[in-house]
C-alpha positions as CSV (number, residue, x, y, z in Angstrom):
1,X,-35.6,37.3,6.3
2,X,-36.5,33.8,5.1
3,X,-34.2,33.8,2.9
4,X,-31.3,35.1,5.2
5,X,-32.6,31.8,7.8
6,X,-32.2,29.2,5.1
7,X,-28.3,30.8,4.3
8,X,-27.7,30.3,7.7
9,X,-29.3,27.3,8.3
10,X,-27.2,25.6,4.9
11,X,-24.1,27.5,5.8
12,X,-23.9,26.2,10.0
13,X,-22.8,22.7,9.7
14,X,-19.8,23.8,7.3
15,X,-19.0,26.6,10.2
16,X,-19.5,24.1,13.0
17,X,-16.8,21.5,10.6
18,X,-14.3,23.9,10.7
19,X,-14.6,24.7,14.6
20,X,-14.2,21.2,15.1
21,X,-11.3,20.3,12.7
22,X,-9.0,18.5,14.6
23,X,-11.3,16.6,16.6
24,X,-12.7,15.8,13.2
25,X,-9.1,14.7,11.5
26,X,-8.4,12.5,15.2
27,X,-11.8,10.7,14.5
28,X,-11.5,10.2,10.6
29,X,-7.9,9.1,11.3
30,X,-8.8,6.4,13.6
31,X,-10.4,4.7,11.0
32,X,-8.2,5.0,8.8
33,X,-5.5,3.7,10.9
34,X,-7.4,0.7,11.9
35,X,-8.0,0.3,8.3
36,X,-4.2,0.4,7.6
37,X,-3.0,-1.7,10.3
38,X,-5.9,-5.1,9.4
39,X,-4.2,-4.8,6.0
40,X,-0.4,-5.9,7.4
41,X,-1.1,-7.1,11.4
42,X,-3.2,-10.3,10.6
43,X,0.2,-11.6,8.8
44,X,2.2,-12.7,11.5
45,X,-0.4,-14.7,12.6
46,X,-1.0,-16.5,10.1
47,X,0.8,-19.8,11.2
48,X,-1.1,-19.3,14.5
49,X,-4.0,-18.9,12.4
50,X,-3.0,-22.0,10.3
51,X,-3.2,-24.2,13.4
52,X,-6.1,-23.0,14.8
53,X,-8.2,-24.0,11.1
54,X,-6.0,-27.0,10.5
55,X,-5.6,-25.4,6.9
56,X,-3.0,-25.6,4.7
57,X,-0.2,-22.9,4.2
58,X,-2.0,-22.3,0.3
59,X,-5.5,-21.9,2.3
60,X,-4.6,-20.0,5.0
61,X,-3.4,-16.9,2.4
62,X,-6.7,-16.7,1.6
63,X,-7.1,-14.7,4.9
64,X,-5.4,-11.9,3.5
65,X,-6.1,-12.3,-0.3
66,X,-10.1,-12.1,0.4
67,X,-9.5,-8.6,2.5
68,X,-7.4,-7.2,-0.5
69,X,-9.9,-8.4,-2.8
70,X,-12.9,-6.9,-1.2
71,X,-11.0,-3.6,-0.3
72,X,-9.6,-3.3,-3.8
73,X,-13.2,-3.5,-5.1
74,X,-15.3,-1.3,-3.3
75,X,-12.2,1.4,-3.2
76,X,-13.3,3.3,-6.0
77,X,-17.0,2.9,-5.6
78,X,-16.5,4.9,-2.4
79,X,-17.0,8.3,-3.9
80,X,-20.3,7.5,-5.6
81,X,-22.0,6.2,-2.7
82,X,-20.7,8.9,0.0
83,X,-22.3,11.3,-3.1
84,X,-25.5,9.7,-3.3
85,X,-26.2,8.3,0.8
86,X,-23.9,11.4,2.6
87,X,-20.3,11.0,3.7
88,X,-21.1,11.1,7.3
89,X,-23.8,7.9,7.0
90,X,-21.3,6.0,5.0
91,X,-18.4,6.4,7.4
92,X,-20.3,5.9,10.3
93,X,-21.5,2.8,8.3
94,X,-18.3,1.2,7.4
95,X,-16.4,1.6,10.6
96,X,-19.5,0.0,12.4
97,X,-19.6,-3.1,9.8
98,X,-15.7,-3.1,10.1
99,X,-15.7,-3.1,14.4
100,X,-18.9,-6.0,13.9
101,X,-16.5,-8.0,11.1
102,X,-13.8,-7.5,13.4
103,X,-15.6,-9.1,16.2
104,X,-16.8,-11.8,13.9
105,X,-13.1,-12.8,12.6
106,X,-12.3,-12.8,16.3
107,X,-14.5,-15.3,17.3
108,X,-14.4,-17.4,13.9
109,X,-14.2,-21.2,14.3
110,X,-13.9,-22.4,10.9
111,X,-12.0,-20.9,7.9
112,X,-15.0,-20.4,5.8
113,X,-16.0,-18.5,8.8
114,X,-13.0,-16.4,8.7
115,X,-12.7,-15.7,4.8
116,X,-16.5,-14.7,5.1
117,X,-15.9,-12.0,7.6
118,X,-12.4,-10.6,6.1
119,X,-14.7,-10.3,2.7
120,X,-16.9,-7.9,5.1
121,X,-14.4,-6.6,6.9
122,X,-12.5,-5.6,3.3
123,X,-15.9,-4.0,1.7
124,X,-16.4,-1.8,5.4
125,X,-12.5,-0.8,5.6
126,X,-12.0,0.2,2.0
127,X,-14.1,3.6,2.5
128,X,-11.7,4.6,5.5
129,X,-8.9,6.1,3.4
130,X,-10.7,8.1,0.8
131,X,-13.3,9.4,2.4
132,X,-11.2,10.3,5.3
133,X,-8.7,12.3,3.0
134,X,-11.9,14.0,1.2
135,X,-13.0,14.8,4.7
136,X,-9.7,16.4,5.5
137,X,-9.4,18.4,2.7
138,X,-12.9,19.2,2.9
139,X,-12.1,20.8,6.8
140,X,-9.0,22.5,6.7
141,X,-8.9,25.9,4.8
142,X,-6.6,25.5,1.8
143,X,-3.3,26.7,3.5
144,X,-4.0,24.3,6.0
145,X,-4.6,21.9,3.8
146,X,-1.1,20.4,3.1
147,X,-0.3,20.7,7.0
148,X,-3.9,18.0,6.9
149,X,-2.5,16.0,4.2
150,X,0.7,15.6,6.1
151,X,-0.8,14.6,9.5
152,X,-3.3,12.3,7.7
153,X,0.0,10.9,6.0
154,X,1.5,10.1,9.3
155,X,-1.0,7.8,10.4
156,X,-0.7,5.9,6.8
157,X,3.0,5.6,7.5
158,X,2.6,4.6,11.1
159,X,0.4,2.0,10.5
160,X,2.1,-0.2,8.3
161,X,5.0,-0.2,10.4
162,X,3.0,-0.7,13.6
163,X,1.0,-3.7,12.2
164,X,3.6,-6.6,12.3
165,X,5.1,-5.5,15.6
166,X,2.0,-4.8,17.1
167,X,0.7,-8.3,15.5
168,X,3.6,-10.1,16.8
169,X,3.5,-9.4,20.6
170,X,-0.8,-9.3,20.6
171,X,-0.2,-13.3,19.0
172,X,2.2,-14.3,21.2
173,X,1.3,-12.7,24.5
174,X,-2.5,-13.2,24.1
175,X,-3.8,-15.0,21.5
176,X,-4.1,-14.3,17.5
177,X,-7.6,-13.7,18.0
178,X,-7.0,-10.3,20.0
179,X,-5.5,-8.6,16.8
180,X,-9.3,-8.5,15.8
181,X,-10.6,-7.7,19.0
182,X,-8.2,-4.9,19.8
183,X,-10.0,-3.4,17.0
184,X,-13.4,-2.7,19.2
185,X,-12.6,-0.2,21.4
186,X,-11.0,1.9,18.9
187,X,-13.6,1.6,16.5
188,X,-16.1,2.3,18.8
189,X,-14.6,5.7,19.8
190,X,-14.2,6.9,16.3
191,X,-17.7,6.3,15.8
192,X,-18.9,8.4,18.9
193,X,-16.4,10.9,17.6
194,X,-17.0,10.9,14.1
195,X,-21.2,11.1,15.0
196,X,-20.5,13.6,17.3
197,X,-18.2,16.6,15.5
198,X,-18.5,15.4,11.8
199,X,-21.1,16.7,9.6
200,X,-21.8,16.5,5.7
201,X,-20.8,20.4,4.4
202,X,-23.7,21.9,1.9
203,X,-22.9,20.8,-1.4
204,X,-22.8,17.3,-0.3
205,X,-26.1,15.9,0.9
206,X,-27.6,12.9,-0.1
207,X,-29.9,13.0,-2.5
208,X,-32.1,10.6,-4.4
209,X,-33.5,9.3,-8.0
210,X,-31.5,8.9,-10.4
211,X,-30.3,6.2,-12.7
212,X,-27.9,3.0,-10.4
213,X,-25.2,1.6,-13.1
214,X,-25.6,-1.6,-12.4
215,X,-23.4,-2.7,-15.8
216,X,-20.5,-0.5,-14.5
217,X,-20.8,-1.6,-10.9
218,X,-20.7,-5.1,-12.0
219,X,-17.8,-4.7,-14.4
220,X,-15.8,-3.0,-11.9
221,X,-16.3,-5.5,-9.6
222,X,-15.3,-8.3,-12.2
223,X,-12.4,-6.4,-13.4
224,X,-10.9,-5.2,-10.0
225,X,-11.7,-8.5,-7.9
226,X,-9.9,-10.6,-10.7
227,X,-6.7,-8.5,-11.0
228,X,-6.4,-8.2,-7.2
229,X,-6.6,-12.2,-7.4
230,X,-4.3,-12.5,-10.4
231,X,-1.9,-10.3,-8.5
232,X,-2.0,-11.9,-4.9
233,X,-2.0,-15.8,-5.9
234,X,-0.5,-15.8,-9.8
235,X,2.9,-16.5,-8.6
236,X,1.5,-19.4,-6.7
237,X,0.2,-20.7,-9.8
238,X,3.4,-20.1,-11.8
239,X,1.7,-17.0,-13.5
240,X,0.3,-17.3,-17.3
241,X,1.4,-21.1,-17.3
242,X,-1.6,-21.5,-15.2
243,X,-5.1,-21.6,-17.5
244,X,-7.1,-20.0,-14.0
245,X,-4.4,-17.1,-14.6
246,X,-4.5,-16.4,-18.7
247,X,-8.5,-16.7,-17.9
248,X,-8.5,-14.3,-15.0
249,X,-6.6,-11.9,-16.4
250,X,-8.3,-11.6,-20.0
251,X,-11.4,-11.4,-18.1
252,X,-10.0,-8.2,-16.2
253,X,-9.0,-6.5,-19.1
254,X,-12.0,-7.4,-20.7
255,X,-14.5,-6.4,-17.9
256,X,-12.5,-2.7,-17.7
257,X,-12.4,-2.1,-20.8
258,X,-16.2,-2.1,-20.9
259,X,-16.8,-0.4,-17.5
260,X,-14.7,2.5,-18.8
261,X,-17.0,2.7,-21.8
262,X,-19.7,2.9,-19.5
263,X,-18.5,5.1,-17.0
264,X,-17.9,7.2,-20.1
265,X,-20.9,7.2,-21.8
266,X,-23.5,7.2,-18.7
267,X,-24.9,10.1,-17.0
268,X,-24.3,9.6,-13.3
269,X,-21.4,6.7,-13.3
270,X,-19.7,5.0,-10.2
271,X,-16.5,6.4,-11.1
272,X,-16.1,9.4,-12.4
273,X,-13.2,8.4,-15.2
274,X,-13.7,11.6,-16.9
275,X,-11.9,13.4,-13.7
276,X,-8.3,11.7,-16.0
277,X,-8.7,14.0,-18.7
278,X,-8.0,17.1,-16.6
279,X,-3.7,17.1,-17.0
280,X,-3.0,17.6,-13.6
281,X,-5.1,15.0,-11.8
282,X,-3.5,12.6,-14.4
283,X,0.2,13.4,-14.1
284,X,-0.5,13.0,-10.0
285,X,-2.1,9.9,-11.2
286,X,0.9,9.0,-13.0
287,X,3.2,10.3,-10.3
288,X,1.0,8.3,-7.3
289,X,1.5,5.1,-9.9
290,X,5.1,5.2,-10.0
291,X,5.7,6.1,-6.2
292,X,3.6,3.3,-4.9
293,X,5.5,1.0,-7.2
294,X,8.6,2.1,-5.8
295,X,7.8,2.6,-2.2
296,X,5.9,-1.1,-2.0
297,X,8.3,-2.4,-4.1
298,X,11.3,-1.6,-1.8
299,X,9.5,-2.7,1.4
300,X,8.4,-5.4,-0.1
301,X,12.3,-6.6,-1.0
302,X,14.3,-5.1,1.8
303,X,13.2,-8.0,4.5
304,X,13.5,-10.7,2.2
305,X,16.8,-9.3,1.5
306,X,17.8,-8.7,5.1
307,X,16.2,-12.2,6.4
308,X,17.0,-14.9,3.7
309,X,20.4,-13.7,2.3
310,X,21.9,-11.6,4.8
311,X,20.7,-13.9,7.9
312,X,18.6,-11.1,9.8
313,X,16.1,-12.8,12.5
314,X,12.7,-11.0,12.1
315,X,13.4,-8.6,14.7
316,X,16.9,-7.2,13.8
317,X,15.5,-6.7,10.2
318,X,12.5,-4.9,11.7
319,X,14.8,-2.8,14.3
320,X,17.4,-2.6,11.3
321,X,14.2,-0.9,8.5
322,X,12.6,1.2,11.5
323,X,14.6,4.3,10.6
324,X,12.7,4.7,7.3
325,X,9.8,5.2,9.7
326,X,11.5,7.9,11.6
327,X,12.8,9.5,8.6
328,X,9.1,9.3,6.8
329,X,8.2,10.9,10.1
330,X,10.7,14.0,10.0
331,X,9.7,15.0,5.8
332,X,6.1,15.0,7.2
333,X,6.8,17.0,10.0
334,X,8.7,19.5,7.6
335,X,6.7,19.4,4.4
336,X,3.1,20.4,6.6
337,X,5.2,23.0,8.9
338,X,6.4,24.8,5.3
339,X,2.8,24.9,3.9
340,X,1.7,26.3,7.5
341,X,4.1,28.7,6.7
342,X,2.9,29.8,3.6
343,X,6.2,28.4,1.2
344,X,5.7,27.0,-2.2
345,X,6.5,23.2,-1.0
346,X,5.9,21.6,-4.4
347,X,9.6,21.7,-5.5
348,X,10.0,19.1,-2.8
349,X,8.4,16.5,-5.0
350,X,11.2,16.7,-7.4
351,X,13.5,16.6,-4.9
352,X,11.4,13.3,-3.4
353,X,11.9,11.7,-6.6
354,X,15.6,12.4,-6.7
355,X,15.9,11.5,-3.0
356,X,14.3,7.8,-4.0
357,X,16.6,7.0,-7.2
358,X,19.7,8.1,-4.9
359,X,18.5,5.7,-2.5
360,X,17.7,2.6,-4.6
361,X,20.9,2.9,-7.0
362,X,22.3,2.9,-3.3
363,X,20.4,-0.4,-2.0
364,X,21.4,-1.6,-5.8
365,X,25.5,-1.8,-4.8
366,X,24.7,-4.0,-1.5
367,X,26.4,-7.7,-1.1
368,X,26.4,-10.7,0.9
369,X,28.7,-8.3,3.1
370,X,27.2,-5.1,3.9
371,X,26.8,-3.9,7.2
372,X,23.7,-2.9,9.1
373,X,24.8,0.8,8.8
374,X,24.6,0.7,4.7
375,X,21.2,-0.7,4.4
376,X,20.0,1.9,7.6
377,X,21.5,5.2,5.3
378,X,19.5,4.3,1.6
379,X,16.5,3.2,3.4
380,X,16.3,6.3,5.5
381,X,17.1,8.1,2.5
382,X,13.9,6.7,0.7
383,X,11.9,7.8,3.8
384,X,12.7,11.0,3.4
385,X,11.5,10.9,-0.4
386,X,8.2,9.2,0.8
387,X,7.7,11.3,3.5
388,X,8.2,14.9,1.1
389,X,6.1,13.1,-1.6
390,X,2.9,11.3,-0.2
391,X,1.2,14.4,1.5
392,X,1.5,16.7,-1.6
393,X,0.9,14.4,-4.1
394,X,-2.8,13.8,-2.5
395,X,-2.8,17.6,-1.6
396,X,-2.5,18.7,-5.3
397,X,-4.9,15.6,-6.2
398,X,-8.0,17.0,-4.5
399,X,-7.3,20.5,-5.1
400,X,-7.2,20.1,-9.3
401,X,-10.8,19.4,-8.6
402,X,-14.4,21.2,-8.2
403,X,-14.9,20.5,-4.2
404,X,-18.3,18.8,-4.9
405,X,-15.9,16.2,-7.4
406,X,-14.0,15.3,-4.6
407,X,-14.7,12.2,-3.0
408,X,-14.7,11.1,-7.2
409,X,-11.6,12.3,-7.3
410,X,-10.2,10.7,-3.9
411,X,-11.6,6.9,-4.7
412,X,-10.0,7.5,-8.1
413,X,-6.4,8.3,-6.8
414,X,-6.4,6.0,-3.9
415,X,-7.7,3.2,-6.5
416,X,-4.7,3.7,-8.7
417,X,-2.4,4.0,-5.3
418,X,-3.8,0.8,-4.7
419,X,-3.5,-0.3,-8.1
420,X,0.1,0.4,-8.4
421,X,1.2,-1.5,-5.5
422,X,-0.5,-4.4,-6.3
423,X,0.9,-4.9,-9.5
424,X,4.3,-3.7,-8.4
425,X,4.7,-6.5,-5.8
426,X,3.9,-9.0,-8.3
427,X,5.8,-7.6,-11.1
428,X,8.8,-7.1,-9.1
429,X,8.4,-10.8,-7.5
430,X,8.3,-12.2,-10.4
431,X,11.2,-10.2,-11.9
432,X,13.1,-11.6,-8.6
433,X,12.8,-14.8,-9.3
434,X,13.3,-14.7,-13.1
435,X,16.1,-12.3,-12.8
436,X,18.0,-15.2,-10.2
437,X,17.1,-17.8,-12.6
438,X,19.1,-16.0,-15.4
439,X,22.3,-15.1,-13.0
440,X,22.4,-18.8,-11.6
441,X,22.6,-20.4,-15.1
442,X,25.2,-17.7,-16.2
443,X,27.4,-18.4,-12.7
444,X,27.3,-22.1,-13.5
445,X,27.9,-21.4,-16.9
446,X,31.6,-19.7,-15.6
447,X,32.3,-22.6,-12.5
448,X,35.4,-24.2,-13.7
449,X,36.1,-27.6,-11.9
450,X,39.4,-25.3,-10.2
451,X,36.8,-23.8,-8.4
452,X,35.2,-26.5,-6.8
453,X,38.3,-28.0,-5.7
454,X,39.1,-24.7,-4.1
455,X,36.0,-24.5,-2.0
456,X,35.9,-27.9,-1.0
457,X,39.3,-28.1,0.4
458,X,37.5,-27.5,4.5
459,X,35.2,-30.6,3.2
460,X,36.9,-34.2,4.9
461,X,39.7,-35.6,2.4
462,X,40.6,-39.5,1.7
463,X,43.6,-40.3,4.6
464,X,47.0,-40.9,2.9
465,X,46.3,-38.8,-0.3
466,X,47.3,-35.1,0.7
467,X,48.7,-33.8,-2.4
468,X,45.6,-35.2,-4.8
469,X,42.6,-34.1,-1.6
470,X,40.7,-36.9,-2.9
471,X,37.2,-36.1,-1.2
472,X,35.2,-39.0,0.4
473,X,31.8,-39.4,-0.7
474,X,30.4,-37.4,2.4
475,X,33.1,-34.7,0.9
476,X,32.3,-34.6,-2.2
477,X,28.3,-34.1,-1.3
478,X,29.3,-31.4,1.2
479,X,31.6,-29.7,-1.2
480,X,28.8,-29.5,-4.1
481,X,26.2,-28.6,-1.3
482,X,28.9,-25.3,-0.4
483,X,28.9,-24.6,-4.5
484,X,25.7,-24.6,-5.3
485,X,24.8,-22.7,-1.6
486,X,27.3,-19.7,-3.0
487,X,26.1,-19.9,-6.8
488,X,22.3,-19.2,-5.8
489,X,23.3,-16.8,-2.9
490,X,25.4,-14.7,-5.6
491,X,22.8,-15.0,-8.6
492,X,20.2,-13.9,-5.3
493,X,22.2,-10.7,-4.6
494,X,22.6,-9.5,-8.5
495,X,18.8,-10.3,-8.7
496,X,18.1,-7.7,-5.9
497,X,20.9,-5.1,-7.6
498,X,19.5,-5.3,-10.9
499,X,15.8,-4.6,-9.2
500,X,17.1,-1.6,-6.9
501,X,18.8,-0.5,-10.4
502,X,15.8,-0.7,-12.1
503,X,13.6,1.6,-9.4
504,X,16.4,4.3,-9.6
505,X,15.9,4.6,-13.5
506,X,12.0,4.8,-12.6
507,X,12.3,7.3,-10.4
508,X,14.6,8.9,-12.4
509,X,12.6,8.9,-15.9
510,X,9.2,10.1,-14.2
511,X,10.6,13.6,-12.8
512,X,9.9,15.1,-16.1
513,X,5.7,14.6,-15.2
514,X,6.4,16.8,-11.6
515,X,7.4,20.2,-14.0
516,X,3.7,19.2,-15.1
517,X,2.5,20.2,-11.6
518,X,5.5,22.5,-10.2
519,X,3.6,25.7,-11.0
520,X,-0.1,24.1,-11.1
521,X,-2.9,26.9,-9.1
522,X,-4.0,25.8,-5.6
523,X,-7.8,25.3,-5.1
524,X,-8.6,28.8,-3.1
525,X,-12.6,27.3,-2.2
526,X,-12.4,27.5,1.9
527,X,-14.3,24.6,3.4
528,X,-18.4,25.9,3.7
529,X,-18.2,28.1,1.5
């Protein structure tokens, strides 16, 4: 009989879980929304910000680099401290600390002040999207678990694309401060709602002794925190011409090198690196690389392209991208609707990949003439690819794992999701400008004199001289000004074609790794049990 009460006893929060389910993915999904939307809504008030500190446009980045920095870090230590202190305690921990840093940054009179509280609000946030996707997976029975990933995904698409809109009219209806503040109420009702219906299932309770790894905590730290830096401000700095950047980076490779060697070697580590050497976990890890590469890398270039070359204002380029949202939105829809149903979805993710190389060998043939309706086809296009692959590429993740190895396993992927971006974005920035570089001094190099006369026949002539168009010196300046303006808009546009080329062959090469995990066995555990 005793025995029979302590069963039950263990076994009734993991029944009570899945009662609750959605309530529980609406509360661990506020969160992580919030968490999303800090990361892109404090940018387009910067230059409000600026004003407000008197800082300069170099320190006023520092407002987003120290969030990135901080989240980046404490990302893949999230698994170890949700195993050792509970899940529940540490959500409930981190969304409190981020609502308090929220309020803080709000009401920040200094930029110290405010690069202070982003640190905070960075270390609190960064345990929003792992554990909330552990805590999904860990709630939804395993044919439900696909339809979970997909809803979760929809508030990780929905948020980026909310942030600078949302941002935008907050700054410049209220004040930049409210796009911390607008952050309270919302935090404060996930944490009633996360207290309330959320509770720690059996095999995951926190438990104490055991040896901290203080060398691999530290190492991680060092090795994260200066790649995250290197990545965010080494363009700034002209990359490795820069000693602060051939410094920072040896030290990162240096510093992980070691904490893999320890994470390897020591009983109970931080990160659980030995999760890589099961195949499938590492060709999603692979897979996850590569997408966020390619996903971050073409947001990151379609405004730039829209705004600077094609002469989009902010809001027609927003209106003009917003269909990749909708499109995102649809796959989602589908791809949980087919696992509800019981169909084998996982052929999708080859068609994702094909779906994104189609689309950027699309976005690779655009000019200084394309209209809105070509850019709004590729880019919906590479929704639809995001929106097949994101959900079942964390599905399979967490499934290839023993349940109690999951929140390991969930700091781990969303670390090298992280990881991926961040060094895409800089990689492909870099590639931008060294890539226009190249095309300029080739275009110069084929400018014949013929063609200079050419364009500068609108510029004003010398009166009396029609059949020679002598310029006047105001001419002459205009006409060079209208040459050099074409060259660098030209050598702009194959820069961008060569980059969209470049992201088709990547998507391309890496389908080979999805026949890894086409036919890969779904985790059959049921939550609680």
């Amino acid at each position: 009989m005793d025995r029979l009460a302590a069963a039950t006893e263990i076994a009734t929060p993991d029944i009570a879980v899945s009662q609750h389910k959605w309530l529980i993915a609406i509360a661990v999904m506020l969160g992580t929304v919030l968490e999303m939307i800090d990361t892109s809504i404090v940018n387009v008030a910067l230059p409000h910000m600026q004003g407000s500190f008197s800082a300069s446009v170099d320190e006023i980045t520092w407002v987003v680099t120290s969030y990135l920095v901080a989240n980046g870090i404490m990302i893949p230590l999230t698994g170890w401290i949700s195993a050792r202190f509970g899940r529940k305690r540490y959500f409930l921990l981190s969304v409190t600390t981020f609502v308090i840093a929220s309020a803080c940054c709000g009401a920040a009179r200094s930029l110290d002040q405010m690069v202070l509280f982003r640190l905070i609000q960075g270390f609190a946030g960064a345990a929003m999207v792992p554990s909330s996707q552990a805590i999904m997976m860990e709630t939804f029975p395993p044919e439900e678990q696909q339809l979970a990933m997909a809803t979760w995904s929809m508030g990780l698409m929905v948020a980026p694309v909310l942030g600078p809109t949302l941002g935008g009219w907050i700054t410049d209806n209220f004040s930049w401060r409210w796009n911390f503040y607008i952050n309270i109420p919302i935090g404060i009702l996930a944490i009633l709602m996360v207290y309330t219906f959320l509770e720690d299932p059996s095999y995951l309770r926190p438990r104490r002794g055991g040896r901290i790894d203080y060398l691999g905590i530290a190492m991680l730290t060092l090795g994260l925190g200066l790649m995250q830096l290197v990545c965010d401000r080494g363009q700034r700095a002209d990359w490795f011409s820069s000693p602060w950047v051939v410094y920072a980076t040896a030290g990162s490779v240096l510093a992980l090198v070691i904490f893999t060697w320890r994470e390897l070697t020591f009983p109970d580590p931080v990160v659980d690196v030995r999760i890589l050497f099961n195949p499938m976990f590492a060709a999603v890890v692979v897979l996850v690389v590569a997408f966020s590469f390619a996903v971050y890398g073409a947001n990151l270039l379609n405004p730039i392209f829209l705004q600077e070359y094609l002469g989009y204002t902010a809001m027609k380029a927003g209106l003009t991208l917003s269909p990749r949202a909708l499109a995102s939105f649809c796959a989602l829809i589908l791809v949980g609707q087919l696992a509800r149903m019981g169909v084998n979805t996982r052929p999708l993710v080859g068609v994702a990949f094909i779906a994104m190389g189609v689309s950027t060998w699309l976005m690779s043939h655009w000019t200084l003439q394309v209209s809105p309706w070509q850019v709004i086809g590729p880019v919906m296009l590479n929704g639809v690819g995001g929106g097949l692959l994101g959900p079942q590429l964390s599905a399979i993740s967490l499934t290839t794992v023993p349940r109690e190895r999951m929140g390991y396993a969930s700091s781990l992927f969303n670390m090298m999701r992280n990881t991926g971006a961040a060094v895409g974005i800089s990689i492909l920035t870099s590639m931008l400008v060294a890539k226009e570089q190249v095309h300029q001094a080739h275009l110069v190099e084929h400018f014949s004199i013929f063609d200079a006369w050419r364009i500068s026949e609108a510029a004003p002539r010398l009166p009396g001289s029609p059949a020679l168009h002598l310029l006047t010196a105001d001419g002459q300046r205009r006409g060079l000004a209208m040459i050099y303006n074409m060259v660098q808009a030209q050598a702009a546009i194959l820069a961008f074609n060569d980059i969209y080329r470049m992201l088709s062959f990547l998507a391309v090469a890496i389908l080979p790794i999805y026949l890894i995990i086409r036919k890969a066995p779904m985790s059959t555990a049921q939550p609680g049990h």
